[in-house]
DRENDO-1510 file (C-alpha; in Angstrom, 1 decimal, always signed):
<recs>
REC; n; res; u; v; w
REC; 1; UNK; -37.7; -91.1; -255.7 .
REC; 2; UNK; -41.3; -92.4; -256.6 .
REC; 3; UNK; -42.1; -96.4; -257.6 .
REC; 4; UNK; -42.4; -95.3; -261.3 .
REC; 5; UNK; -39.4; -93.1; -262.1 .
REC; 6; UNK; -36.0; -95.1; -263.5 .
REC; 7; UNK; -33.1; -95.8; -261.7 .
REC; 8; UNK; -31.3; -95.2; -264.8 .
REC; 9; UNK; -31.7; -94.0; -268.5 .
REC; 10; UNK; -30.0; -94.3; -271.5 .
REC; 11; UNK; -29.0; -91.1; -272.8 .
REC; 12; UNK; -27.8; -91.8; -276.2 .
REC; 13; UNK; -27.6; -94.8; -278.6 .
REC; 14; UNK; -29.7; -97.9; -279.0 .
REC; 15; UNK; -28.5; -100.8; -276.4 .
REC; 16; UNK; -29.2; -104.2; -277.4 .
REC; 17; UNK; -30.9; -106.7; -275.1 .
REC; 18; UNK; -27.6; -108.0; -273.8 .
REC; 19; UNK; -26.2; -105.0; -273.6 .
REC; 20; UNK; -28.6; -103.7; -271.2 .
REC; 21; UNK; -28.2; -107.1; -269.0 .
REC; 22; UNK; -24.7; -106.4; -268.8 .
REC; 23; UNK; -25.4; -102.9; -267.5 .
REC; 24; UNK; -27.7; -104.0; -265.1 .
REC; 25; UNK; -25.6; -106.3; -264.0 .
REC; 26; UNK; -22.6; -104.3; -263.0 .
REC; 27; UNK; -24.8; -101.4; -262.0 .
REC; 28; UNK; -26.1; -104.7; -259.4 .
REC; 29; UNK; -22.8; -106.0; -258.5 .
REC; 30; UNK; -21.1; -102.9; -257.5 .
REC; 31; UNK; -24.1; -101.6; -255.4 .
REC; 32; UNK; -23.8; -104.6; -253.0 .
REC; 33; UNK; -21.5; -103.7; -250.1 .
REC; 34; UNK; -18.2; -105.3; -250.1 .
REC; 35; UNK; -17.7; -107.9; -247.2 .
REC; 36; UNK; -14.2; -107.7; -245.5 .
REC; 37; UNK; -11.4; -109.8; -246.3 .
REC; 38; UNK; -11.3; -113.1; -244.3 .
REC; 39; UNK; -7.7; -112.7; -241.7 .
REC; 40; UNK; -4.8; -114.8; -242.9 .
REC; 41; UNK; -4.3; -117.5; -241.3 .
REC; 42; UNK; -1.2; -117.8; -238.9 .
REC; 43; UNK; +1.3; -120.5; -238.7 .
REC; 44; UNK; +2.2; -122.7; -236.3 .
REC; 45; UNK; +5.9; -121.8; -236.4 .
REC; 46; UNK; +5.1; -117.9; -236.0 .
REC; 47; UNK; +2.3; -118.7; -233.4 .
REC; 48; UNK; +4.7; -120.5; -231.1 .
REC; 49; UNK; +7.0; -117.6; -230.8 .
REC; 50; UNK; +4.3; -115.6; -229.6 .
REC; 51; UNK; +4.2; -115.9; -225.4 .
REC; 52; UNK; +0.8; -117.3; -224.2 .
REC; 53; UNK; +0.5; -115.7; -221.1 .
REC; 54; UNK; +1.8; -113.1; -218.8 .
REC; 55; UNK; +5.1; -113.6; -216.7 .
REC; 56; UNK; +4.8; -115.5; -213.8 .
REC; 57; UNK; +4.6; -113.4; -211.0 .
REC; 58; UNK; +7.7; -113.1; -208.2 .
REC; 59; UNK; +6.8; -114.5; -204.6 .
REC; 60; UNK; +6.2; -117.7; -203.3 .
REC; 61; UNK; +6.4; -120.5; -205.7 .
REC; 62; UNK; +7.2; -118.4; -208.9 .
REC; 63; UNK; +10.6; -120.5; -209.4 .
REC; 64; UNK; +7.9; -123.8; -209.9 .
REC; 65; UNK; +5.4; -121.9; -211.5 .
REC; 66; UNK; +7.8; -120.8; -214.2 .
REC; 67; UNK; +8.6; -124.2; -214.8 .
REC; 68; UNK; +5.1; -125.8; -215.7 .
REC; 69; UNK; +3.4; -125.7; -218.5 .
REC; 70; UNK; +0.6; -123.1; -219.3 .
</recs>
């Protein structure tokens, strides 16, 4: 596609001023690529429920280990 040739033409009829702006316009907003939803956010209460770590381990100490806090 060379500098000087359209990106569009109008076919038929005679578009006003503002119609063309509209055109252009939409033609402009649906060529930019659409950007990806932002995640929802999660809850506290539905966060909590949710285990923070892994298991504590069996061996020595895993009966105090299970106890403390992570």
């Amino acid at each position: 596609m060379s500098a000087e040739e359209p990106l569009f033409r109008i076919v038929r009829g005679v578009p006003t001023a503002e119609e063309l702006a509209a055109l252009v316009g939409v033609i402009a907003t649906r060529s930019r690529p659409v950007a990806a939803p932002a995640p929802a956010p999660i809850s506290l209460w539905s966060r909590s429920a949710r285990p923070t770590a892994a298991a504590p381990a069996a061996g020595r100490g895993a009966w105090r280990a299970s106890g403390l806090p992570r």
